[in-house]
ZANUNU-461847 format. One record per residue (C-alpha): residue number from 1; x, y, z; chain. Coordinates in nm, 2 decimals. Example, Ala and Ser with C-alpha at 12.3 -4.5 7.8 and 13.67 -1.06 7.14 Angstrom:
BEGIN
+-----+--------+--------+--------+-----+
! seq !      u !      v !      w ! mol !
+-----+--------+--------+--------+-----+
!   1 !   1.23 !  -0.45 !   0.78 !   A !
!   2 !   1.37 !  -0.11 !   0.71 !   A !
+-----+--------+--------+--------+-----+
//
This chain:
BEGIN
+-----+--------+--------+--------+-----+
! seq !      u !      v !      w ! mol !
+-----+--------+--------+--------+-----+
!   1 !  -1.83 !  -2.68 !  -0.64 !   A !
!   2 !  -1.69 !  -2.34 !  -0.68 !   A !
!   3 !  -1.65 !  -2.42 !  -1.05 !   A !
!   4 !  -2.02 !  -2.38 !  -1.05 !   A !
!   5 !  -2.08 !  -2.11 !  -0.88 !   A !
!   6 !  -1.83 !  -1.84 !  -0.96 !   A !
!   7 !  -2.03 !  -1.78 !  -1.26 !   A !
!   8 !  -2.29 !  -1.65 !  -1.02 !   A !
!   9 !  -2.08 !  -1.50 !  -0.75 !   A !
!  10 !  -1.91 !  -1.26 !  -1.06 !   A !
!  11 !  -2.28 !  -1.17 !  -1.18 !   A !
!  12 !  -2.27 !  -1.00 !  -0.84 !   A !
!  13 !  -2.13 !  -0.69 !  -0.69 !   A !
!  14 !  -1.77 !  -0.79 !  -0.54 !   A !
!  15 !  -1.82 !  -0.69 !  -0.19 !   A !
!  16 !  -2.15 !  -0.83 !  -0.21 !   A !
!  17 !  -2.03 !  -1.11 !  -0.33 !   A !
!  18 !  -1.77 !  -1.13 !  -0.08 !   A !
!  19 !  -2.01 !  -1.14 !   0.20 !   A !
!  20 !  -2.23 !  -1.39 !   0.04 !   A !
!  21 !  -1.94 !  -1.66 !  -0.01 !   A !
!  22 !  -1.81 !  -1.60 !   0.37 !   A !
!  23 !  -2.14 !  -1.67 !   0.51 !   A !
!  24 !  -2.23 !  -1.95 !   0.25 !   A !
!  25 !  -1.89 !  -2.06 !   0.41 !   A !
!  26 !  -1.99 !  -2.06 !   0.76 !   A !
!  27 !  -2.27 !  -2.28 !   0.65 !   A !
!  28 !  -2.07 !  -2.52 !   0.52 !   A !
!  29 !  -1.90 !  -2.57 !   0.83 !   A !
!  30 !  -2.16 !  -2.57 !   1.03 !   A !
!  31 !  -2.32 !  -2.90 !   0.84 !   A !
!  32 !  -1.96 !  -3.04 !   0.80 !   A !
!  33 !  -1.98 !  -3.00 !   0.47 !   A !
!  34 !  -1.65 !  -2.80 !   0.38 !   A !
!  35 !  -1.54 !  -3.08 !   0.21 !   A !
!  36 !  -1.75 !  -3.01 !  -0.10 !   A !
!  37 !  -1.50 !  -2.72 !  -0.12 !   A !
!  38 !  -1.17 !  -2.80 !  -0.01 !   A !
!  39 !  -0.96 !  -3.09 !  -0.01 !   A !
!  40 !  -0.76 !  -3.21 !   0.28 !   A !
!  41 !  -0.36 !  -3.18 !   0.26 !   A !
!  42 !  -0.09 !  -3.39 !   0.48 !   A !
!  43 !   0.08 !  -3.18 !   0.67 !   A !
!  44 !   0.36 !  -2.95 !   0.61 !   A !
!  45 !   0.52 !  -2.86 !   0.93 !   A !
!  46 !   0.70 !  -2.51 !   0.84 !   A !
!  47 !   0.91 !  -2.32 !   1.11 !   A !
!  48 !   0.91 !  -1.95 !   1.12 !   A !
!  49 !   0.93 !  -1.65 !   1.34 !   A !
!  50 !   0.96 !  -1.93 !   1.65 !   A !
!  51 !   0.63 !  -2.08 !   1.54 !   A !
!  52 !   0.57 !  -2.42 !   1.39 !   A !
!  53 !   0.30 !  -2.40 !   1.10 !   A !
!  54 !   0.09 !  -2.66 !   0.99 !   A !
!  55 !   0.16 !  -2.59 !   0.64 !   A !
!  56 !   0.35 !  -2.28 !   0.48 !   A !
!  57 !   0.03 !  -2.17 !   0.31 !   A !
!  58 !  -0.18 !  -1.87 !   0.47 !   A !
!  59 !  -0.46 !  -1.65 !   0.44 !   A !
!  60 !  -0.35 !  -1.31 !   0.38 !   A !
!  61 !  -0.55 !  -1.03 !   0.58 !   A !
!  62 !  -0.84 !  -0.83 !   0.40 !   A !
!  63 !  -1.07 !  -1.15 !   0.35 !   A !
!  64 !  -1.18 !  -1.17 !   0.71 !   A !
!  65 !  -1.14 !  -0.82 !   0.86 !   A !
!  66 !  -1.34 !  -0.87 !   1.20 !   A !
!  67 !  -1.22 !  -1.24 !   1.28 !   A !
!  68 !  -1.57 !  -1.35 !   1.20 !   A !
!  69 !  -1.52 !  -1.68 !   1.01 !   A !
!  70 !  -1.20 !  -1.80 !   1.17 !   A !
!  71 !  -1.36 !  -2.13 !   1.23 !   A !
!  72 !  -1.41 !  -2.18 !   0.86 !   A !
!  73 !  -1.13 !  -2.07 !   0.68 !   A !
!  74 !  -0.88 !  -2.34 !   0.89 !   A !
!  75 !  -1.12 !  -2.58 !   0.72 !   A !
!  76 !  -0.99 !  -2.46 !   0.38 !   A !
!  77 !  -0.66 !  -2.64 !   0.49 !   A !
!  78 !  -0.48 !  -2.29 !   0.57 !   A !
!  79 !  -0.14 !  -2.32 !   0.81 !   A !
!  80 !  -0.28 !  -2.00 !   0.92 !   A !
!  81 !  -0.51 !  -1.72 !   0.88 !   A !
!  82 !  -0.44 !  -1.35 !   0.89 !   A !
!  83 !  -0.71 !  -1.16 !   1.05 !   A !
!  84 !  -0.77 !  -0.78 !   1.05 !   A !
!  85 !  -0.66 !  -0.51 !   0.93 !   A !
!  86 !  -0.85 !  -0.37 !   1.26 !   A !
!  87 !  -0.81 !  -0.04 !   1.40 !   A !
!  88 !  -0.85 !   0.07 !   1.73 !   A !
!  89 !  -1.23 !   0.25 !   1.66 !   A !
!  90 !  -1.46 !   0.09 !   1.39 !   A !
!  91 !  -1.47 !   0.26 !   1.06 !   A !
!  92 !  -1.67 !   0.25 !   0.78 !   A !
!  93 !  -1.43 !   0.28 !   0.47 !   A !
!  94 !  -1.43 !   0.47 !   0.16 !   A !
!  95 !  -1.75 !   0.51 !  -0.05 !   A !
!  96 !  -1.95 !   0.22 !  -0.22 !   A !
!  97 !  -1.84 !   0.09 !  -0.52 !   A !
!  98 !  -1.50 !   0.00 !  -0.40 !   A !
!  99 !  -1.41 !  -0.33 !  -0.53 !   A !
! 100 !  -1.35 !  -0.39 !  -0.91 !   A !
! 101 !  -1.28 !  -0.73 !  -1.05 !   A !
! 102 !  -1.06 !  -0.77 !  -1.38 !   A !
! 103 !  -1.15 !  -1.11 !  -1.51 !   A !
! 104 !  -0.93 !  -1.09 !  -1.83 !   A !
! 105 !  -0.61 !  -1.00 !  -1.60 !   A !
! 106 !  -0.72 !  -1.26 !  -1.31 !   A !
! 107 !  -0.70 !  -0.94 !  -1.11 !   A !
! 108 !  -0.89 !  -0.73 !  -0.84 !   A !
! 109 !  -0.88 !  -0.31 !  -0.80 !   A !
! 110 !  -0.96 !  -0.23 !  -0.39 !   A !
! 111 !  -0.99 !   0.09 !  -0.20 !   A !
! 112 !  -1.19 !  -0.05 !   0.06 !   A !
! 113 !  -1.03 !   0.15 !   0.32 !   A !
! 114 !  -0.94 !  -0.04 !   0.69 !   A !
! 115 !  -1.31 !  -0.09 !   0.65 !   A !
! 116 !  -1.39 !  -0.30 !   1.07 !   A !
! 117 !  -1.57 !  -0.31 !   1.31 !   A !
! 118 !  -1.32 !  -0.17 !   1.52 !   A !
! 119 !  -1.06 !  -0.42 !   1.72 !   A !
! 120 !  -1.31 !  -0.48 !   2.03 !   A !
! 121 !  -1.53 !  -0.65 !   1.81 !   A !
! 122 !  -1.28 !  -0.84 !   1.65 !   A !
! 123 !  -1.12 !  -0.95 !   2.01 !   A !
! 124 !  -1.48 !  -1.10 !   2.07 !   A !
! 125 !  -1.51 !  -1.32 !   1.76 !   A !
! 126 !  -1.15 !  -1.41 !   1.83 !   A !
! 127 !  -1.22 !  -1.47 !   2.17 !   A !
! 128 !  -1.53 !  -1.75 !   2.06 !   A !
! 129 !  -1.37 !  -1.93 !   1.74 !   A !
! 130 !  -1.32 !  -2.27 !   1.86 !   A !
! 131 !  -1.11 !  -2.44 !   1.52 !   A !
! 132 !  -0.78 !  -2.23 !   1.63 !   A !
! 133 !  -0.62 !  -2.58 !   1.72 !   A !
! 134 !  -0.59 !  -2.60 !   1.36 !   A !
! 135 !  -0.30 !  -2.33 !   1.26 !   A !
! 136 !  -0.17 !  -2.07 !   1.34 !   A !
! 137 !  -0.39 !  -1.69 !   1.39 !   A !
! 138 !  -0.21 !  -1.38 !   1.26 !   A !
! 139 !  -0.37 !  -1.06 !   1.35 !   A !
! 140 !  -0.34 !  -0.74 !   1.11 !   A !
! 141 !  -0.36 !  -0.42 !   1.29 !   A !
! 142 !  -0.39 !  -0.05 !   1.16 !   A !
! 143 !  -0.43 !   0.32 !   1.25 !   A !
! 144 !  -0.80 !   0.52 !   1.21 !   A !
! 145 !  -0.80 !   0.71 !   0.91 !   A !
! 146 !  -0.89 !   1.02 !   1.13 !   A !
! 147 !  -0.54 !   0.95 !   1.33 !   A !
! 148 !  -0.27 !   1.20 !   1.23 !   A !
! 149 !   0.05 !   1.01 !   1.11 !   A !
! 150 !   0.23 !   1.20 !   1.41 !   A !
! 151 !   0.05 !   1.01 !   1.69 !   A !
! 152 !   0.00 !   0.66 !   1.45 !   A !
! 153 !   0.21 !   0.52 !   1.69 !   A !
! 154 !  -0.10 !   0.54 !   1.99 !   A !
! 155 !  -0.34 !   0.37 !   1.75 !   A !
! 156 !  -0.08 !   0.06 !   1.70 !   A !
! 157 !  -0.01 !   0.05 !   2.05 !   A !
! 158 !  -0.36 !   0.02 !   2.14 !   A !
! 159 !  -0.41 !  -0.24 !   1.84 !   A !
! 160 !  -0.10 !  -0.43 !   1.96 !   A !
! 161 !  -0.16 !  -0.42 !   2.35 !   A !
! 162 !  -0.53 !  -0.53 !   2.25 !   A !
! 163 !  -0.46 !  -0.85 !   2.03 !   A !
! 164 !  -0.13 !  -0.97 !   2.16 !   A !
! 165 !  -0.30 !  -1.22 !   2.44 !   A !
! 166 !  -0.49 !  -1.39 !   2.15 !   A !
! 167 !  -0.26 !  -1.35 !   1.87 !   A !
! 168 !   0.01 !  -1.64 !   1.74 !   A !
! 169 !   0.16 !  -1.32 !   1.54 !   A !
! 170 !   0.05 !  -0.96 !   1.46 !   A !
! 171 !   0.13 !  -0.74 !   1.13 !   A !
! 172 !   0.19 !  -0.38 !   1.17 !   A !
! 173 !  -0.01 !  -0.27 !   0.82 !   A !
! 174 !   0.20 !   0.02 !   0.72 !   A !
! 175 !   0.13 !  -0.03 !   0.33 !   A !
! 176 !  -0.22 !  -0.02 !   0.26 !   A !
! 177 !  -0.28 !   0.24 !  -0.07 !   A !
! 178 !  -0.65 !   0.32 !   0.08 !   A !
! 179 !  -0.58 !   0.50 !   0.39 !   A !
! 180 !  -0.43 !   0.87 !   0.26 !   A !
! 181 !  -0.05 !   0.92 !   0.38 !   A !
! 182 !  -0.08 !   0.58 !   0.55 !   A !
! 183 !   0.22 !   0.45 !   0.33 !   A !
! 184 !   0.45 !   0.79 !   0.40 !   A !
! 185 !   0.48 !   0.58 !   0.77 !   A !
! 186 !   0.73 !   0.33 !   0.55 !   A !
! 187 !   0.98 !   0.66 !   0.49 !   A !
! 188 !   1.30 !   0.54 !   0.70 !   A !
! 189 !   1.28 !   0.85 !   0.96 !   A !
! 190 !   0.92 !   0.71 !   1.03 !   A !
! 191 !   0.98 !   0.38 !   1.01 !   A !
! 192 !   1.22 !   0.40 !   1.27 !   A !
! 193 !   1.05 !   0.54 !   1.51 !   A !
! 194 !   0.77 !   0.36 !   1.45 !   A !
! 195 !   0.92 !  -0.01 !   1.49 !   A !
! 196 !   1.11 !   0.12 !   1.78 !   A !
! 197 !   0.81 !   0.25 !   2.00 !   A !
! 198 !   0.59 !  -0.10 !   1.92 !   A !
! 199 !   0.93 !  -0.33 !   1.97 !   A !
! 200 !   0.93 !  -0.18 !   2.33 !   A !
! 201 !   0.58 !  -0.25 !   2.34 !   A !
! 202 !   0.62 !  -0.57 !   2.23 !   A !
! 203 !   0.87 !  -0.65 !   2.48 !   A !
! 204 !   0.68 !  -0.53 !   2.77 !   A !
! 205 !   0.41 !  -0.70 !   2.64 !   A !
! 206 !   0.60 !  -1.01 !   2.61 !   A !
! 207 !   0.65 !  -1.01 !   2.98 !   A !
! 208 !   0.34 !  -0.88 !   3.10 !   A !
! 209 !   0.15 !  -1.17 !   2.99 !   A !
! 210 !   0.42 !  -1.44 !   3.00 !   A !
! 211 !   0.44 !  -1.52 !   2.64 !   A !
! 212 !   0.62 !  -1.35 !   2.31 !   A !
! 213 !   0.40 !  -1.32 !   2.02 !   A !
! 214 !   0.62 !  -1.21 !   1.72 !   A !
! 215 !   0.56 !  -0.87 !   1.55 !   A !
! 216 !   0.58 !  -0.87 !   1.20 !   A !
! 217 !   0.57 !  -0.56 !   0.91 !   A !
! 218 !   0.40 !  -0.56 !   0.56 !   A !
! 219 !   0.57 !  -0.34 !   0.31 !   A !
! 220 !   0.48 !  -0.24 !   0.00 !   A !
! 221 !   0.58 !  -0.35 !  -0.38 !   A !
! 222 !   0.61 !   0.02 !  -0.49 !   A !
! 223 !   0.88 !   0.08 !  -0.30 !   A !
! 224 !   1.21 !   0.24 !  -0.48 !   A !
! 225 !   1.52 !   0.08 !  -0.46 !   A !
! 226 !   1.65 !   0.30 !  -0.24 !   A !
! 227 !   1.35 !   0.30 !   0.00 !   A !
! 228 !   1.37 !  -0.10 !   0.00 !   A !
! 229 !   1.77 !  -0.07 !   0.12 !   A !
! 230 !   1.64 !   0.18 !   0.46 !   A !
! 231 !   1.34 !  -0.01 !   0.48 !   A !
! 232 !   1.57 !  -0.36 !   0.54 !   A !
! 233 !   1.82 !  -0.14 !   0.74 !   A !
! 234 !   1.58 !  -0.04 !   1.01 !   A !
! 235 !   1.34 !  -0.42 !   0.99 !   A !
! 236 !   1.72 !  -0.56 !   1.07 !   A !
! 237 !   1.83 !  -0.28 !   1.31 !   A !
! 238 !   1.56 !  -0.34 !   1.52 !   A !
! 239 !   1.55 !  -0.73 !   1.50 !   A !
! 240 !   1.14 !  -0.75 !   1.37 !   A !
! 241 !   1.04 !  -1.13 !   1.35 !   A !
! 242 !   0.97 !  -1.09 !   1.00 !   A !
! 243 !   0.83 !  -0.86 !   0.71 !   A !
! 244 !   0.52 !  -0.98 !   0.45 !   A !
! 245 !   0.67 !  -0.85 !   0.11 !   A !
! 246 !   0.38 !  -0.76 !  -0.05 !   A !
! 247 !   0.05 !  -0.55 !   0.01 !   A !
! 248 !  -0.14 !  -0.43 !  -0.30 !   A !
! 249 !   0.07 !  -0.19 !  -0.54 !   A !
! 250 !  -0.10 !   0.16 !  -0.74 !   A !
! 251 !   0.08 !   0.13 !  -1.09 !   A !
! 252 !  -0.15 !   0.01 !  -1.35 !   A !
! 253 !   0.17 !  -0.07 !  -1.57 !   A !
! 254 !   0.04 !  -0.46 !  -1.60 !   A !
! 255 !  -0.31 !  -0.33 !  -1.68 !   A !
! 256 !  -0.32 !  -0.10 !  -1.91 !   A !
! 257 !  -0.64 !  -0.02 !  -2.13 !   A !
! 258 !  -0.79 !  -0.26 !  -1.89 !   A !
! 259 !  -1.18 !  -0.20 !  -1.78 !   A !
! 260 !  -1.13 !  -0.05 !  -1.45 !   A !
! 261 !  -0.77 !   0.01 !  -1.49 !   A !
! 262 !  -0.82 !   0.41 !  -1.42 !   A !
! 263 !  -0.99 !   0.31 !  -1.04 !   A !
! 264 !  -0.80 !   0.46 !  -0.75 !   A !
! 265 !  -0.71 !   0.19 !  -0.52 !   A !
! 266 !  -0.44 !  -0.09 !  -0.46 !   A !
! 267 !  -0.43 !  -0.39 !  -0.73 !   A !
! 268 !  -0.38 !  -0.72 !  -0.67 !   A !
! 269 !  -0.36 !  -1.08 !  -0.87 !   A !
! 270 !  -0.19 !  -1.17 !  -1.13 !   A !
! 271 !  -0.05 !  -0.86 !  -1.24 !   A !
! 272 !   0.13 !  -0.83 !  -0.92 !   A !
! 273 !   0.30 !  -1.15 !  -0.86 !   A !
! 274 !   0.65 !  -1.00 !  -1.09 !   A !
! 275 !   0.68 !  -0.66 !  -0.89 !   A !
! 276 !   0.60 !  -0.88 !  -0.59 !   A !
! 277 !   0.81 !  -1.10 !  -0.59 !   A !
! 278 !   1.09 !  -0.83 !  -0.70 !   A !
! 279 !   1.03 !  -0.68 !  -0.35 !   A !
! 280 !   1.07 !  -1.02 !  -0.21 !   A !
! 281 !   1.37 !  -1.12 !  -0.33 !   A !
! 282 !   1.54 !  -0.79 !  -0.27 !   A !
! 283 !   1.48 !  -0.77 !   0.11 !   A !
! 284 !   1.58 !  -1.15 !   0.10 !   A !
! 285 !   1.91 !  -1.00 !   0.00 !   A !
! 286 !   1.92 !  -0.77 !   0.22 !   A !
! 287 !   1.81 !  -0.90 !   0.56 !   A !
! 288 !   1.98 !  -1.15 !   0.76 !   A !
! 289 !   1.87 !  -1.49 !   0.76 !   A !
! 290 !   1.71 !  -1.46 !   1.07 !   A !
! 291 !   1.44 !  -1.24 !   0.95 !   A !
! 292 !   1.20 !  -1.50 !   0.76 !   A !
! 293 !   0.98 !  -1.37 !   0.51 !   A !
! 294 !   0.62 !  -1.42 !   0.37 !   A !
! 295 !   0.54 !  -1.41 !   0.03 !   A !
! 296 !   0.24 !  -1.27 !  -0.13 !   A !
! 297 !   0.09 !  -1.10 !  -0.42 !   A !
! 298 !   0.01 !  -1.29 !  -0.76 !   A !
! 299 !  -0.04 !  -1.67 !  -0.66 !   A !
! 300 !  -0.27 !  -1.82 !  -0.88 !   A !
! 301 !  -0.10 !  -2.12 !  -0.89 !   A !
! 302 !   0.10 !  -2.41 !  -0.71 !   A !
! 303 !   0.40 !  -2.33 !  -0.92 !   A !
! 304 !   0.37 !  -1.94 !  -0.81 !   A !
! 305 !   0.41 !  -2.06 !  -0.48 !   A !
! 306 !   0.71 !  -2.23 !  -0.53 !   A !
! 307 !   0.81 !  -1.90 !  -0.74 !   A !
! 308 !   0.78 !  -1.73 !  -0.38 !   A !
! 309 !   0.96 !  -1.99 !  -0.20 !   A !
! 310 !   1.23 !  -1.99 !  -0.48 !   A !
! 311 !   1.29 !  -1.58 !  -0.41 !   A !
! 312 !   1.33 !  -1.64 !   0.01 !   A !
! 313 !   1.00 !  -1.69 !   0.13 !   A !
! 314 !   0.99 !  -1.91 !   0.43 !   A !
! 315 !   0.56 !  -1.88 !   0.37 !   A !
! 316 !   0.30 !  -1.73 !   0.15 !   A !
! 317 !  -0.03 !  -1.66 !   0.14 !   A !
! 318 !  -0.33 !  -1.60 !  -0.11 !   A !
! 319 !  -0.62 !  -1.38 !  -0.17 !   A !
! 320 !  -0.75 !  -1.26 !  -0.46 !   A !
! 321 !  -0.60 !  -1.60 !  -0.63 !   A !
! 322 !  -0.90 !  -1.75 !  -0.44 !   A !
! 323 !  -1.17 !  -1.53 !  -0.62 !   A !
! 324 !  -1.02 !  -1.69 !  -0.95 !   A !
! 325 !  -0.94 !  -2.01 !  -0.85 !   A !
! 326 !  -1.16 !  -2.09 !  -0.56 !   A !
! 327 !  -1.01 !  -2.28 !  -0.21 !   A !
! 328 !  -0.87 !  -2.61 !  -0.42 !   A !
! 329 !  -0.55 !  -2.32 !  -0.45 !   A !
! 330 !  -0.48 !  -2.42 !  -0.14 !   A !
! 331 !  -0.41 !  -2.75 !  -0.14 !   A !
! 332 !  -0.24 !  -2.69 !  -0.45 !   A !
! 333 !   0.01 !  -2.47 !  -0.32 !   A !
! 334 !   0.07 !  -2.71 !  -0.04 !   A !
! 335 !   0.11 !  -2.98 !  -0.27 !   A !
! 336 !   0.35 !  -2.80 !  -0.51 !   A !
! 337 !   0.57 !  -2.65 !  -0.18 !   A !
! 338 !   0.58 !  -2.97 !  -0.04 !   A !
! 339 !   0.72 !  -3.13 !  -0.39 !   A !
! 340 !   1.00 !  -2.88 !  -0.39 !   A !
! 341 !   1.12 !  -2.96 !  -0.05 !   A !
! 342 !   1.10 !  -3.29 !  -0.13 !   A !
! 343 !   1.35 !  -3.22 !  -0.42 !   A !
! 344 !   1.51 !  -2.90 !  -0.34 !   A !
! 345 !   1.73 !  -2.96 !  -0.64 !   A !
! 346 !   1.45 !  -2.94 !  -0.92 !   A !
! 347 !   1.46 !  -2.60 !  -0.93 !   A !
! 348 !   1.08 !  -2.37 !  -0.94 !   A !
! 349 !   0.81 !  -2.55 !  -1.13 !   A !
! 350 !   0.68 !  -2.38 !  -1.46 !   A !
! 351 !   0.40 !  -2.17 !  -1.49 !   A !
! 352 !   0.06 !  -2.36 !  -1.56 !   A !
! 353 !  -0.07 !  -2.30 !  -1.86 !   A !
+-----+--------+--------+--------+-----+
//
């Protein structure tokens, strides 16, 4: 069914056709009809950060920014959906047109900004999704563009105090390209004390309400050498649950002479899955074992999920593979991971052709 109607959807704006497939979506499940979309997966059981997924296969956060259409996306057959990035006050973004597809590359161009409702709202749709028996709810939380990078820390406090009763896992969103100086929080002085003021939140917050959610960061594939090696030293100094390696990247290396190639914003699809998974695999090498990773950026495919899986990723997750390829992805990428783990000794599965 999405075979058919992509060709319409990309006739569209992309955020307006972004809107209309999330609430085409919601009608879907609301008839019990997200079958004609998605096909059902055994499951995958997948430990990580203390957690058991039903399948190592996510939703990466961007898609569903206010928690909206939680109910619907666990009928795509997701282990579990990343929600957010929210900030503590609602915000409108950066100006119209901000999305850009690049069907030749299989890629997308964003500066949407930490567009949201603000996370109030988003604790209220959270609050009244009834399909979270299905996996497992991360929650991706942000500062205010307006908020000075030397009191971030008050916005993610607030963002973290707000969604840790309701949360299975929250991401501290320090790598977004679309929020100005938002990434300069990544530099190791920062970093530090950063992680170190929300890890004592988390704590507290851990035995305020009885239960401890893990915390987990999202870094960014431009990193430098360098910056990845005190990046890793403070994640593992201060014993995070685990780090999402990768948010959208600024070079334009891949796409080059591209239409839309010259548009401000992070980049994501195809083009990113080989810096991507570079990041990955380096803060595989250097964090200890007990620091699981996810893996995302690039997946198109089942056998790019195994790619992930093959450089340390303990889960992945897809986004702007599902403007391409629509929600079968998923169960493709279940069925590919759950081949490899079946026969561990096959090695990664080629590239489709």
């Amino acid at each position: 069914m999405y075979a058919l109607a992509r060709p319409l959807l990309f006739r569209l704006d992309p955020e307006r056709a972004h809107g209309l497939t999330l609430r085409s979506l919601d009608s879907l499940y609301r008839a019990g009809m997200t079958g004609l979309v998605a096909r059902p997966s055994a499951p995958l059981p997948t430990k990580a950060f203390g957690l058991t997924f039903p399948n190592p296969v996510g939703l990466a956060a961007g898609l569903d920014k206010n928690g909206e259409h939680i109910d619907a996306l666990f009928e795509l057959g997701f282990g579990f959906v990343e929600i957010g990035t929210v900030t503590p006050r609602a915000q409108e973004g950066n100006p119209k047109p901000r999305m850009f597809r690049l069907p030749r590359q299989r890629a997308v161009i964003n500066r949407l900004g930490f567009n949201n409702l603000g996370v109030d709202a988003l604790v209220r749709n959270v609050e009244q999704a009834r399909n979270r028996d299905k996996g497992i709810l991360g929650i991706n939380i942000g500062k205010n563009k307006s908020t000075p990078n030397e009191i971030a820390d008050g916005d993610y406090m607030y963002g973290l105090s707000r969604v840790y009763p309701l949360a299975d896992y929250v991401t501290v969103n320090i790598s977004s390209p679309n929020t100005a100086g938002l990434r300069e929080l990544q530099e190791e002085q920062q970093l530090r004390r950063l992680v170190s003021i929300l890890r004592e939140e988390q704590e507290r917050l851990g035995a305020k309400h009885g239960k401890r959610v893990p915390m987990l960061v999202k870094i960014a594939p431009d990193l430098s050498d360098a910056d990845i090696d005190a990046c890793a030293r403070v994640l593992a100094d201060l014993e995070v649950d685990g780090v999402i390696a990768t948010n959208t990247t600024i070079s334009r290396t891949a796409i080059e002479g591209a239409r839309h190639a010259t548009e401000t914003g992070g980049l994501s699809g195809k083009p990113l899955m080989g810096q991507a998974t570079t990041v990955l695999r380096m803060m595989r090498t250097r964090l200890p074992e007990s620091i699981p990773l996810v893996g995302v950026g690039g997946i198109l495919s089942g056998a790019d999920a195994v790619t992930k899986t093959a450089a340390g990723a303990s889960l992945v997750q897809l986004y702007s593979g599902l403007v391409y390829k629509g929600p079968a992805l998923v169960h493709d990428c279940i069925e590919a991971m759950r081949r490899r783990k079946e026969a561990p000794s096959s090695g990664p599965l080629k590239p489709a052709r």
